[in-house]
Structures are given as structure tokens and as C-alpha cells.
C-alpha positions as CSV (number, residue, x, y, z in Angstrom):
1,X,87.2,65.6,67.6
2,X,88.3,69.2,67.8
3,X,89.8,70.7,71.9
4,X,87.0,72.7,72.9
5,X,88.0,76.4,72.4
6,X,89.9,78.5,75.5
7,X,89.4,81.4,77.3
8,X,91.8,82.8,78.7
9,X,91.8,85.2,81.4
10,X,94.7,87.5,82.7
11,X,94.8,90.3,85.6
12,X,97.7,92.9,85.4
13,X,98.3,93.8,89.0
14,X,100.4,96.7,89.6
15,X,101.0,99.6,92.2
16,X,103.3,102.7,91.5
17,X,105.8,103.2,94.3
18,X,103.4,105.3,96.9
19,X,105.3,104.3,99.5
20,X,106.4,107.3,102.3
21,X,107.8,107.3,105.4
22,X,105.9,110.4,106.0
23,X,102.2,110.0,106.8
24,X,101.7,113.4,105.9
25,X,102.8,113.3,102.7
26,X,101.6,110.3,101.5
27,X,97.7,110.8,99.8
28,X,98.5,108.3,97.4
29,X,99.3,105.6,99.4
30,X,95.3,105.2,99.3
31,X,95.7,103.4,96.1
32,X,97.8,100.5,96.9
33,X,95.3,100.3,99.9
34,X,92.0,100.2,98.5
35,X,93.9,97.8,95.2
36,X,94.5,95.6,98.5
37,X,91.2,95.9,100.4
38,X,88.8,96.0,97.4
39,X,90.7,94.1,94.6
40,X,92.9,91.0,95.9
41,X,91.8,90.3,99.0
42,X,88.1,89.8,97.1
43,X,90.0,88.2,94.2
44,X,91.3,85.7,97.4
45,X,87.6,85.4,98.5
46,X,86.7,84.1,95.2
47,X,89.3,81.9,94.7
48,X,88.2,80.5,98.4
49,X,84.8,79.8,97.9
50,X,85.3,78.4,94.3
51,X,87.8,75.8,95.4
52,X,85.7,75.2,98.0
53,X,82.9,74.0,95.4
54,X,85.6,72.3,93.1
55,X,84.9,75.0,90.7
56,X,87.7,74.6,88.0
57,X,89.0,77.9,87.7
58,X,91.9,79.1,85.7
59,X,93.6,82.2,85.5
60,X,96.5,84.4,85.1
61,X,97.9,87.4,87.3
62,X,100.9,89.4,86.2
63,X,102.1,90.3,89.9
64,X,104.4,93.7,89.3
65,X,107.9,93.6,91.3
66,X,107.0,97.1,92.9
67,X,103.4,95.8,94.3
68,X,105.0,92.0,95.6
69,X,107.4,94.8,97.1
70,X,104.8,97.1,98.5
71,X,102.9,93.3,99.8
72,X,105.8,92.2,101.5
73,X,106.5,95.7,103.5
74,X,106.1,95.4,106.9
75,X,105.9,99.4,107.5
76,X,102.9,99.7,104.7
77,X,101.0,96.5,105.7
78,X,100.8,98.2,109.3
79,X,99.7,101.6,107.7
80,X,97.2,99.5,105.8
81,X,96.2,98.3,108.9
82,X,95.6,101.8,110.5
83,X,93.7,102.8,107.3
84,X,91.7,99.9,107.7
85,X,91.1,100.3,111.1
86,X,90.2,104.3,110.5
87,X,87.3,103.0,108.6
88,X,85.7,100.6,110.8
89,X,85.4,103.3,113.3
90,X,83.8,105.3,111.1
91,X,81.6,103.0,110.3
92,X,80.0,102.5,113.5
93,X,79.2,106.6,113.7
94,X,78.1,105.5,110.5
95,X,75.6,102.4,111.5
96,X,74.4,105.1,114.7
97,X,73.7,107.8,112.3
98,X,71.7,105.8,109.8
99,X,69.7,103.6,112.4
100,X,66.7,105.7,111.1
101,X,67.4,105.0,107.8
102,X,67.1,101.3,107.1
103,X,68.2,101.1,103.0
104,X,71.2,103.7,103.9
105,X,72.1,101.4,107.6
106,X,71.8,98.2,105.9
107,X,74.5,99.4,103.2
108,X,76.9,101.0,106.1
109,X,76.4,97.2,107.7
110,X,77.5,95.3,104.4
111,X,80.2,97.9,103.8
112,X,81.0,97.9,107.9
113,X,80.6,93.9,107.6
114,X,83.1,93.4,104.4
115,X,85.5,95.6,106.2
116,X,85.7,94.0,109.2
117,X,85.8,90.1,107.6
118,X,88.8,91.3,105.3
119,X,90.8,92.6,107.9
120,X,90.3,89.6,110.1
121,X,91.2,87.8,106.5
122,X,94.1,89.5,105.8
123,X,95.7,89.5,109.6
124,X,94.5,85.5,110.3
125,X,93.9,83.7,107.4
126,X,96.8,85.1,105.8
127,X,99.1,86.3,108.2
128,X,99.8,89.4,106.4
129,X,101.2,87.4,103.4
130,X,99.0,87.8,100.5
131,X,101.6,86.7,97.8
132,X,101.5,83.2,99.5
133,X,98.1,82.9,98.9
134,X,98.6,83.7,95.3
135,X,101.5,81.4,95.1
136,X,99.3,78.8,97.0
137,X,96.8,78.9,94.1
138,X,99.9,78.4,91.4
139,X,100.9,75.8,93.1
140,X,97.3,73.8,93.3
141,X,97.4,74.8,89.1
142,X,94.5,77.1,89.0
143,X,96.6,80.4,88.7
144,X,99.4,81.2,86.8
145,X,101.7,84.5,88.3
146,X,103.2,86.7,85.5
147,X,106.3,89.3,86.2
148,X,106.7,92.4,84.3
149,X,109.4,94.8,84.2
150,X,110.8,96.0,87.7
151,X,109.5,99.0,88.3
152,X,107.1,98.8,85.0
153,X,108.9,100.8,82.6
154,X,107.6,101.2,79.1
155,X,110.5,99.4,77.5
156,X,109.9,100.7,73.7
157,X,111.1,103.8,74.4
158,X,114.9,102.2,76.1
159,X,115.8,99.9,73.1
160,X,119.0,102.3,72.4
161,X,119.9,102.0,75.9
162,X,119.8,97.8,76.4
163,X,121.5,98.0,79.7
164,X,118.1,99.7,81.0
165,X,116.1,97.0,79.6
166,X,118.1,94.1,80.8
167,X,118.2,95.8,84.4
168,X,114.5,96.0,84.4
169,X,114.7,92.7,83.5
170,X,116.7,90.8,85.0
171,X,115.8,92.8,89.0
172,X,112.1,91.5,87.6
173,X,113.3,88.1,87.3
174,X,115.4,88.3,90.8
175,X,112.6,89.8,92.5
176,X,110.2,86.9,90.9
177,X,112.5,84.1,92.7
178,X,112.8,85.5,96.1
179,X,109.0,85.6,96.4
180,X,108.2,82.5,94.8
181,X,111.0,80.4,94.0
182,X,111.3,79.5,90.4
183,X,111.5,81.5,86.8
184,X,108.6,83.2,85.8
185,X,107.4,81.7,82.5
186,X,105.4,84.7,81.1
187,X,106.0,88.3,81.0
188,X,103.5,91.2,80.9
189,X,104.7,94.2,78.4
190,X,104.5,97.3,81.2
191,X,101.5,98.8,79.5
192,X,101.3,96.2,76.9
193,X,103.7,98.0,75.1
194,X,105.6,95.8,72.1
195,X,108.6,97.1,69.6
196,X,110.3,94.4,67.4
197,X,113.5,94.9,69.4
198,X,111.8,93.3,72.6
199,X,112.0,90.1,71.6
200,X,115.5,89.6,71.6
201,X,115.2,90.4,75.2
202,X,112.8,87.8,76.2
203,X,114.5,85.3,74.7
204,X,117.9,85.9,76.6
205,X,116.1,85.9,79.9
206,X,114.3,82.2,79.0
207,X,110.5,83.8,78.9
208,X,108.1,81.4,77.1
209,X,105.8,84.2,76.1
210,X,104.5,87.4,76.6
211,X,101.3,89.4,75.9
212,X,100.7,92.2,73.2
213,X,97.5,94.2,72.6
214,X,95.2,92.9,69.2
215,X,96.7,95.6,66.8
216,X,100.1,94.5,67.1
217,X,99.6,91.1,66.2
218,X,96.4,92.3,63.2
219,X,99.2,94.3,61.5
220,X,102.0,92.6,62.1
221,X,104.3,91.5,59.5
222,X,103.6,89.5,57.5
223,X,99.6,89.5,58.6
224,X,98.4,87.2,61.0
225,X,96.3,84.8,59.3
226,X,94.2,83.7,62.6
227,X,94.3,87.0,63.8
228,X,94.1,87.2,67.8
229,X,92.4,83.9,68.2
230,X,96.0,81.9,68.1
231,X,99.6,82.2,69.0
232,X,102.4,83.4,66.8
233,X,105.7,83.4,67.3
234,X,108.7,85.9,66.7
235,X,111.2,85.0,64.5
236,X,113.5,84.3,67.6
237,X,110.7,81.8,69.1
238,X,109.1,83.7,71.4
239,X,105.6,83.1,71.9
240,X,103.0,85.7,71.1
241,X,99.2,86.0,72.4
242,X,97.1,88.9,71.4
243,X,94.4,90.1,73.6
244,X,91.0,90.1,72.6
245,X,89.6,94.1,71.8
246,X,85.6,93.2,72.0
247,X,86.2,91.3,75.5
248,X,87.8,94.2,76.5
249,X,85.6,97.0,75.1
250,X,82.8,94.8,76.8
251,X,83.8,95.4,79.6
252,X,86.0,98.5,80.0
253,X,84.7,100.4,77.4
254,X,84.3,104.4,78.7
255,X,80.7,104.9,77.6
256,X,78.9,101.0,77.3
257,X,81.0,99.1,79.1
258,X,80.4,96.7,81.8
259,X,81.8,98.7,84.5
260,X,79.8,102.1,83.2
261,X,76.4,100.3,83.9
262,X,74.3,102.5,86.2
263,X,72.6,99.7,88.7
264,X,76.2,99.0,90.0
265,X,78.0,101.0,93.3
266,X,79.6,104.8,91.7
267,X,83.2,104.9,92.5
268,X,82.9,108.6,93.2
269,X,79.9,109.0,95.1
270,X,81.4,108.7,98.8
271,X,79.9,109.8,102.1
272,X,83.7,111.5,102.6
273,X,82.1,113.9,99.7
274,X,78.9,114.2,100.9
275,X,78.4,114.3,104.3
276,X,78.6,117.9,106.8
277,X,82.8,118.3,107.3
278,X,82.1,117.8,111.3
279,X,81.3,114.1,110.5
280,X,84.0,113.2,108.3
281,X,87.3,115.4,110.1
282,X,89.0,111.7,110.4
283,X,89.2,112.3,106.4
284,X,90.3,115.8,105.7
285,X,93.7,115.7,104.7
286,X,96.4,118.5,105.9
287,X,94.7,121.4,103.1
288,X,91.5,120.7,104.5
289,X,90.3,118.6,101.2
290,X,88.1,116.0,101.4
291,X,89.1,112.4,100.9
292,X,87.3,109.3,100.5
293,X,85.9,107.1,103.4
294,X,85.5,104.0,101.4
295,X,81.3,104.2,102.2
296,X,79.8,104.6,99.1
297,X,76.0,104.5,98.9
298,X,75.0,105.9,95.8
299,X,74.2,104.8,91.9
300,X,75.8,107.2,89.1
301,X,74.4,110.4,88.9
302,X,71.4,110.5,86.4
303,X,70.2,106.7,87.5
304,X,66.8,106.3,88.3
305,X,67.3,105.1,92.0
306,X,69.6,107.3,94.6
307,X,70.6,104.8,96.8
308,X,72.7,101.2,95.8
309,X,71.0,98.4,95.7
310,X,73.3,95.0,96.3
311,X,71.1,92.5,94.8
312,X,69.8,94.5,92.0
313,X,74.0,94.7,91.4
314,X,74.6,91.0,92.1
315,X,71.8,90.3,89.6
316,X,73.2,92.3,86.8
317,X,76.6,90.7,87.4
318,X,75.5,87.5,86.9
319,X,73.4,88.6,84.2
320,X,76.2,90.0,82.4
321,X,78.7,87.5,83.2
322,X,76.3,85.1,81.1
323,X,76.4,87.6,78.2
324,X,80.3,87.7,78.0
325,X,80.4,84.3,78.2
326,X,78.1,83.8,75.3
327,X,79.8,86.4,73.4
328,X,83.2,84.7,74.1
329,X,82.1,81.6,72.5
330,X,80.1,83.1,69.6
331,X,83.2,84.7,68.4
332,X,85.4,81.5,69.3
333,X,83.5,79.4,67.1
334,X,83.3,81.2,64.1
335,X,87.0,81.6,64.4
336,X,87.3,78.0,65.2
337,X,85.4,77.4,61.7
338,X,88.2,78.5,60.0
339,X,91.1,76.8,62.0
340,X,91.9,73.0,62.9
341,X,93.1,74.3,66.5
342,X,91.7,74.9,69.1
343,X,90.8,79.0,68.9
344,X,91.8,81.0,72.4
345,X,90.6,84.7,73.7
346,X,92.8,86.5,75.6
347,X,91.2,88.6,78.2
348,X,93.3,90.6,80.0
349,X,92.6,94.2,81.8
350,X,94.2,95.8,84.8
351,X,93.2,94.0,87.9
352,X,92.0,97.1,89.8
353,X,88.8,97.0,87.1
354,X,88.2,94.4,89.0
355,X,86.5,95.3,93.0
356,X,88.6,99.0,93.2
357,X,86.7,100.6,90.2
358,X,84.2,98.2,89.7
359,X,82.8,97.3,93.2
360,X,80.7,93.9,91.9
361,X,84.0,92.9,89.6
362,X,85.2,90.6,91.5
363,X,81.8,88.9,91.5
364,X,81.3,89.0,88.3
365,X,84.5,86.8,87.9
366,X,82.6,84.5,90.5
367,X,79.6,84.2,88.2
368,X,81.8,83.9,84.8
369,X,83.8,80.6,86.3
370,X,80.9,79.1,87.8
371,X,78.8,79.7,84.6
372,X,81.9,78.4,82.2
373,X,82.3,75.5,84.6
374,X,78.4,74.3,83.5
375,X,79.1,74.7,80.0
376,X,80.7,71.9,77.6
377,X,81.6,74.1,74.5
378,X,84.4,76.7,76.3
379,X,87.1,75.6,78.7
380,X,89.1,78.0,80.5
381,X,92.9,77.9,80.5
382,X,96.1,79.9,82.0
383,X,98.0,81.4,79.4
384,X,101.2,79.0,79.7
385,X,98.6,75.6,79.7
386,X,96.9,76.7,76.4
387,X,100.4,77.2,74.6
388,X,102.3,74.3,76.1
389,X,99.3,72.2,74.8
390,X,99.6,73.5,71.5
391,X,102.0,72.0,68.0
392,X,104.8,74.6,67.9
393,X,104.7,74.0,64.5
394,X,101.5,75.2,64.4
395,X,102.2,79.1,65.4
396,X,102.8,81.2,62.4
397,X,105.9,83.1,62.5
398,X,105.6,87.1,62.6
399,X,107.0,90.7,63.7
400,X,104.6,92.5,65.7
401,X,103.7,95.8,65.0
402,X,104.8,98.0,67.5
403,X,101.5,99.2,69.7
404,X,100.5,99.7,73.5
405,X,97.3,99.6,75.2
406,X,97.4,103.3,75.3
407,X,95.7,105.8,73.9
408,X,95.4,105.1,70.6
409,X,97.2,102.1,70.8
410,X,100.8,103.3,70.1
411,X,102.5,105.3,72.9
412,X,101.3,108.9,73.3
413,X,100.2,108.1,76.6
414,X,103.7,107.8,77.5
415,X,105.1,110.6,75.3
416,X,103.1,114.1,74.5
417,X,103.5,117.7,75.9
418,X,102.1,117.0,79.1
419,X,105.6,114.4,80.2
420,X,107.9,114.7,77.4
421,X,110.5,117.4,79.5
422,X,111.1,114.4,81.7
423,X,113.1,112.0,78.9
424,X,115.9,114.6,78.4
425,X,116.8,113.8,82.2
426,X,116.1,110.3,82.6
427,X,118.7,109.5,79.7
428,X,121.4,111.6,81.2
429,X,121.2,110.1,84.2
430,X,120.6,106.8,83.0
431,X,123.9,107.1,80.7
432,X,126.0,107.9,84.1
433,X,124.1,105.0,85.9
434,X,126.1,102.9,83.2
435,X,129.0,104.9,83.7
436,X,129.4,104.5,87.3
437,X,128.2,100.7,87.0
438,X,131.5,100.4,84.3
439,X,133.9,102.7,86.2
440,X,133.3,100.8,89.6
441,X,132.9,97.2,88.9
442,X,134.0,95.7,92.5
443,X,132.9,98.6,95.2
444,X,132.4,97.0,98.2
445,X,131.3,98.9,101.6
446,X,130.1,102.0,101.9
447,X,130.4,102.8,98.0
448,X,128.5,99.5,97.0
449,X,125.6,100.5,99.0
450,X,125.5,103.8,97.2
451,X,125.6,102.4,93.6
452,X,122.7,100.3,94.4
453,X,121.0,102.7,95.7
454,X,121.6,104.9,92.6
455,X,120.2,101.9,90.7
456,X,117.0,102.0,92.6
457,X,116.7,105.6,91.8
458,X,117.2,105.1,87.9
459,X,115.1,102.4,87.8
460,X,112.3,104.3,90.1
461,X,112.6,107.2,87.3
462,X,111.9,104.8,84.3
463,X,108.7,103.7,85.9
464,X,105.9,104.3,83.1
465,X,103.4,105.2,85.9
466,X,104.8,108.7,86.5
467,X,104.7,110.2,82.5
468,X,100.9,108.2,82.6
469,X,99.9,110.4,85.4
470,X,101.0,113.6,84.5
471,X,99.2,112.4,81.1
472,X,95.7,112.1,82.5
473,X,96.2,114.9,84.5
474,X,95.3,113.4,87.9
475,X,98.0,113.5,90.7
476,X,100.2,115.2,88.4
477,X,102.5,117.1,91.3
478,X,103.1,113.7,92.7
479,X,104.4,112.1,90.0
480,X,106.7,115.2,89.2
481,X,107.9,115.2,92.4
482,X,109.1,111.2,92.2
483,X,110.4,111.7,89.0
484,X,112.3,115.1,90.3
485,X,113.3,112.7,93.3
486,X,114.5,109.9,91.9
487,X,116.6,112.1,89.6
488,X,117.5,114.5,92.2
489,X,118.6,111.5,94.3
490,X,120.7,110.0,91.8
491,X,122.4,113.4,91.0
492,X,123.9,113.5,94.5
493,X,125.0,110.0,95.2
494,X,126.9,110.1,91.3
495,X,128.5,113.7,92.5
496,X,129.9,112.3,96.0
497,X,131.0,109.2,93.7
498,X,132.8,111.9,92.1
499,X,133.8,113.5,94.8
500,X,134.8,110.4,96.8
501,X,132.8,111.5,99.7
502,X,129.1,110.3,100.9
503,X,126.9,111.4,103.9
504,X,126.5,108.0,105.3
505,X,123.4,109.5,107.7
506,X,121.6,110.7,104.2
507,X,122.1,107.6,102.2
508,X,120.9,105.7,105.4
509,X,117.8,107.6,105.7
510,X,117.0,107.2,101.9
511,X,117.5,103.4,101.7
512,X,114.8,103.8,104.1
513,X,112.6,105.3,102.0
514,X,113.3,104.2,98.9
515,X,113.7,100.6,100.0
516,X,112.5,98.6,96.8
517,X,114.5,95.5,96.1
518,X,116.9,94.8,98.6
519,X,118.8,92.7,97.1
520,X,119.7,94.7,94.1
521,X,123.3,94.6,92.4
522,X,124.4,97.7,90.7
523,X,126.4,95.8,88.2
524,X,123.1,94.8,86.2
525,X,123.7,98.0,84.0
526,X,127.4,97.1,83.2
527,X,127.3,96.9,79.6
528,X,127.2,93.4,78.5
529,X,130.5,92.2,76.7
């Protein structure tokens, strides 16, 4: 009797570097904090009640180096905790302002309520320590935690200069142990993105597999006979799993998808916005802009009802989640027709989908692993499980074809007019990162601390984040100004290397603030021999 067929479901969670020592100057902080209040800590909640219930869920979550940084912050978690605590206050002038409004005071209550419950959460129940939670849930075998790159750089565009990639990946790998104490056996491609020269990569650093997006593996070379629905395997043994396009369309598709369905909570539409300026000061930023209060009460502009509805939401999750499911295994056993192994779908999107943009995400997760756990012909699996369960001999062996989950699918997210002036720098620098690392191989003191701090600048400027942003337009002085940072940082700690003189009061205050992996060496950019 045939394995029943997999799915397989995998959450990319990942933070650019907002950190600041400057509350001021630090607007985008807000991401990392709402990733925290409205993605993981919910992904937690759901974890929690489905153990509870013996609910056999499996999953994977690719935990970035910079965000298992930016968890593990002391300064930020407190900051979190003052952003936090900003919106509980307002949401008792809230609950007083609406008492004579009973759908709009019920909604300030649940969002009041949540708030409240999650802080209590994350300060009791988890002592601040999020990532233990997570590796709890590895340990007990229902989640499997992914690294990527260090500080998520699209690695395609660094094959000529290998001693960038193995730096990002070896700090990844570093970075992995100290939080969780063993090797990571997957790797997430920073923005999925796959060239051929990758795999040589991941097989020197001992990675079992890693993911790609569904066109690099439907024209790869030679074809791939099962197409996404099984494993393949580079010609240097890496393991291979292609996402599944329709179960990410489904879901994250800009006009039909999931998350674009009008009955569920707008993202947008925030009291901050719309309420008189006297009621919201707390959340007018130094120019006087508005900024969000986390209170959202509206549908989409252009549904029929203006004010959110929670069960009608909760309803259409659950309704939904029984549609994917069925569509999962539709397409799992036609495949399966044609294959004597058991067929797998890869489902893997960016974790903040999942509670940050889409408010009822997380519960739709809920309703997916408590539907799949009633049904007989689907089994879900983490990524590692399904492939260690499989006959080696059975993956075909293929060259991907080099593709991202960018625009388009190849990489001019990462590379158009709007970011390409940045490249021309980031080599420079990046060859005189290798210079220094070959010119001082045993600096102790003083000059050691600057050479890993000059590594933490490079690697901060290969980020893929920063050419993504000024891509889409949003935030686009921000990420200029990190790149220009980093670089600018880097400049002056390779001149006083030249120079044989360092301000030891400026390098102190900017190991403050760019305090990312503390336990970097330098010497990973030495060229290998």
C-alpha cells in the first residue's frame, strides 16, 4: 500500500536589522515589533492549544540569524515592551471612547484583550525567550527550525566572490549553534534565490537540503520528471524541494488570494489614521506623521460592511482552510497517479503572511492542522522527515535553473535602476574586507575588535532587504541610509587600519549599535587555501 501523500508546510521568518539605539530615529523598528506581537507569539498560541489537544502538527520555520539576534536583545525586547505597553494605554481611552458604540467597544476589547494576554505571554510564560519556545517545539518533533544566510543576502549575485558566501554561511551556521545547539539540517535560499554554483556551498557546510521556488526545479536541467511534487538532487547530493506555485497563489496571490478576501481585518485601515490628531498624539512621530496604533476596526475599502466582524473572519478561515486542504490533496493525487512515491507539496511563504498582514493567518493554520489531522488521505510532514523517509535512489538528479521568488521569478527585485548604484560599493568594500582579513591574520586587541566589526558592517551591507526596499519603493531613505552606513562604517575602520590608528570611544559606541553576532571572527573571509 502506497505512504499517504505529504504536505509540507514552511514559514520564512525574518527581520531586517531595524535595530537603533536612538528612539527617535527608529520608525522601523515597528516591524520587528508587530512580526513579534501579531506573527509568533500567535504562531506560539497555536502551537499551545494544538498540543494541548494532541493535534499532530508538523511544520517548518526558517529562523533568520538577524531576527534570533533581534529575539535575543535585551535593549529591543524592553523597547518592545514599551511599544506594547503604549498600546494598552491607548486602548483603554479607546474602550471609554467607544462605550457608546457596542460593535466598535467590543473590537477595542478583543484587540485591548489579545494585547494584554500576549504581553503577559511573552514576559511569564516565556520569560522573554521566544526562541526557546521554538526550539521546545523542535525538540518534542513537531517543528523543524531552518537557518538562512546571516544577514540574508541574495547569494546569486556573490558567486565570484566565495569568501562572501562562505562568511554568510558559516556566521549562519555559528549563530544557529549558540541558540540551539546543534547543525541546522536545512537551509532557506535568502529570497529563495538558487544559481547552480550554490550547491557546492551547501554541501561543504554538511546542509541536507535546501528550498528553491517551482520554476527552478520545472526547467531545470535535464527536466524534472515529477515536477515539484518530489525531491531531486544536485549532482553534488544535495537535496532539492520545490515549492508549490498554486498553494502559494492560493493564498498570497495580490488580487484572489486568501489574504485579499474582504470579510477579513484591512491591514491599513487603523484608528492611528483615522481618528482626530488630539486622540492619537502618543502616535505622531517627530514630522508630525501619523503612525499606526495597532486598532484596526475596519474591512477593505469597497466591502459591504464598515466595521470587522471576528466570527464572520473566523468562519471564512476555517472555511478556506478546508478549501486549501482539499485543493492540496486533489493535486497530490493526481500526481501521486503517476509516481510509486509518496507525492509532497511544499508550502512555504514568508511567516509575516501569517497574523502581521493577515490578521486571521495564524488561525487559519489552526483550522488547516486540525482539519488535516481528521483526514486519512494527507499527512503532514517537516521538510527533513519527508526526505529522510524517502529511497535516495529514488531522487532524480538535476541542475536547477537559476530563479528567485521575486518578481518575475529571476532576480530583478534585487537588481534594477531603483538599487543597482549600490553593487559598485558593496564589491569594493567587500574586496578590502578580504584584504584586511588576509593582510591581518592574528590581530588580537584593539585591532581584532575592529576587524570584526568591519565584518559585521560588510555583511550588514550584503543584506538583500535593503536593494528589496528601495525596490518597492517603501522606506526607501532607510534602507539607503544602512547601506550608506554600513559602507560608510567600514570605510573608516579599513582607513585607521591603514593608518594604524582607531578611536577606541567611536568603535565602542558602534559595536553598540551594530551589535549583531557577537561572537563573530573576522577571519571567515580569509580566502580558503
Amino acid at each position: 500500500m502506497k505512504t499517504r501523500p505529504v504536505i509540507s508546510l514552511v514559514l520564512n521568518a525574518h527581520t531586517p536589522f531595524v535595530r537603533s539605539l536612538d528612539l527617535a530615529s527608529a520608525p522601523e523598528e515597528r516591524w520587528f515589533f508587530e512580526s513579534l506581537s501579531e506573527t509568533y507569539l500567535p504562531l506560539l498560541e497555536v502551537f499551545d492549544r494544538l498540543d494541548a489537544d494532541h493535534v499532530p502538527f508538523k511544520m517548518g520555520i526558517s529562523l533568520s540569524p538577524i531576527l534570533c539576534h533581534l529575539l535575543s536583545d535585551e535593549f529591543l525586547l524592553n523597547r518592545y515592551l514599551e511599544y506594547t505597553d503604549k498600546r494598552i494605554e491607548f486602548g483603554i481611552r479607546e474602550l471609554e471612547r467607544t462605550a457608546g458604540e457596542p460593535e466598535l467597544w467590543n473590537l477595542a476589547k478583543l484587540f485591548y484583550d489579545q494585547l494584554v494576554d500576549r504581553r503577559i505571554a511573552f514576559t511569564e510564560r516565556y520569560g522573554m525567550n521566544i526562541l526557546r519556545a521554538f526550539e521546545y517545539y523542535q525538540k518534542k518533533g513537531r517543528v523543524e527550525l531552518l537557518t538562512t544566510a546571516a544577514t540574508y543576502g541574495f547569494l546569486p549575485f556573490y558567486i565570484p566572490h566565495p569568501e562572501a558566501v562562505q562568511a554568510q554561511l558559516e556566521v549562519a551556521i555559528a549563530s544557529y549553534r549558540s541558540f540551539f545547539g546543534r547543525h541546522p539540517q536545512g537551509f532557506w535560499l535568502p529570497e529563495l534565490g538558487w544559481s547552480s554554483e550554490i550547491e557546492g556551498y551547501l554541501r561543504s557546510y554538511n546542509f541536507g537540503y535546501t528550498l528553491i521556488d517551482t520554476p527552478g526545479l520545472v526547467f531545470a536541467d535535464p527536466c524534472a520528471i515529477k515536477g515539484s511534487f518530489y525531491p531531486a538532487k544536485t549532482p553534488l547530493g544535495v537535496l532539492i524541494l520545490a515549492r508549490d506555485y498554486y498553494a502559494a497563489e492560493t493564498i498570497t496571490h495580490q488580487n484572489h488570494g486568501f489574504v485579499r478576501d474582504r470579510v477579513y481585518r484591512a491591514y491599513y485601515e487603523d484608528a492611528g489614521y483615522e481618528l482626530p490628531a488630539e486622540l492619537v498624539k502618543s502616535f505622531l512621530n517627530n514630522h508630525g506623521e501619523r503612525t499606526p496604533t495597532g486598532y484596526k476596526y475596519r474591512f477593505p475599502r469597497g466591502a459591504c460592511r464598515p466595521v470587522y466582524n471576528p466570527r464572520l473572519a473566523a468562519e471564512k478561515a476555517a472555511e478556506q482552510a478546508c478549501f486549501f486542504l482539499n485543493a492540496r490533496i486533489q493535486s497530490l493525487e493526481a500526481a501521486g497517479a503517476y509516481m510509486d512515491e509518496p507525492a509532497i507539496c511544499l508550502c512555504a511563504y514568508d511567516a509575516d503572511t501569517f497574523g502581521r498582514f493577515w490578521y486571521e493567518g495564524c488561525q487559519f493554520l489552526e483550522f488547516l492542522f486540525r482539519e488535516g489531522a481528521k483526514r486519512e488521505d494527507v499527512q503532514f510532514m517537516t521538510p527533513a522527515e519527508y526526505l529522510y523517509k524517502q529511497d535516495a535512489a529514488s531522487f532524480q538528479t538535476l541542475t536547477p535553473e537559476f530563479s528567485s521568488w521575486g518578481n518575475n521569478g529571476y532576480a530583478e527585485t534585487w537588481l534594477d535602476a531603483s538599487n543597482d548604484w549600490m553593487y559598485r560599493h558593496i564589491i569594493r568594500s567587500l574586496e578590502r574586507m578580504i584584504e584586511l582579513a588576509e593582510r591581518f591574520p592574528n590581530d588580537t586587541g584593539l585591532k581584532e575588535r575592529a576587524l570584526n566589526q568591519a565584518a559585521r558592517e560588510i555583511l550588514l551591507a550584503l543584506s538583500s532587504d535593503w536593494p528589496k526596499i528601495l525596490y518597492q519603493q517603501e522606506s526607501a531613505e532607510f534602507a539607503r541610509n544602512q547601506i550608506e552606513g554600513s559602507l560608510r562604517n567600514f570605510t573608516t575602520i579599513y582607513e585607521a587600519l591603514g593608518s594604524n590608528y582607531i578611536s577606541t570611544e567611536w568603535l565602542t559606541n558602534l559595536e553598540k549599535r551594530h551589535n549583531l553576532f557577537p561572537a563573530i571572527n573576522y577571519r571567515v573571509f580569509r580566502r580558503k587555501k
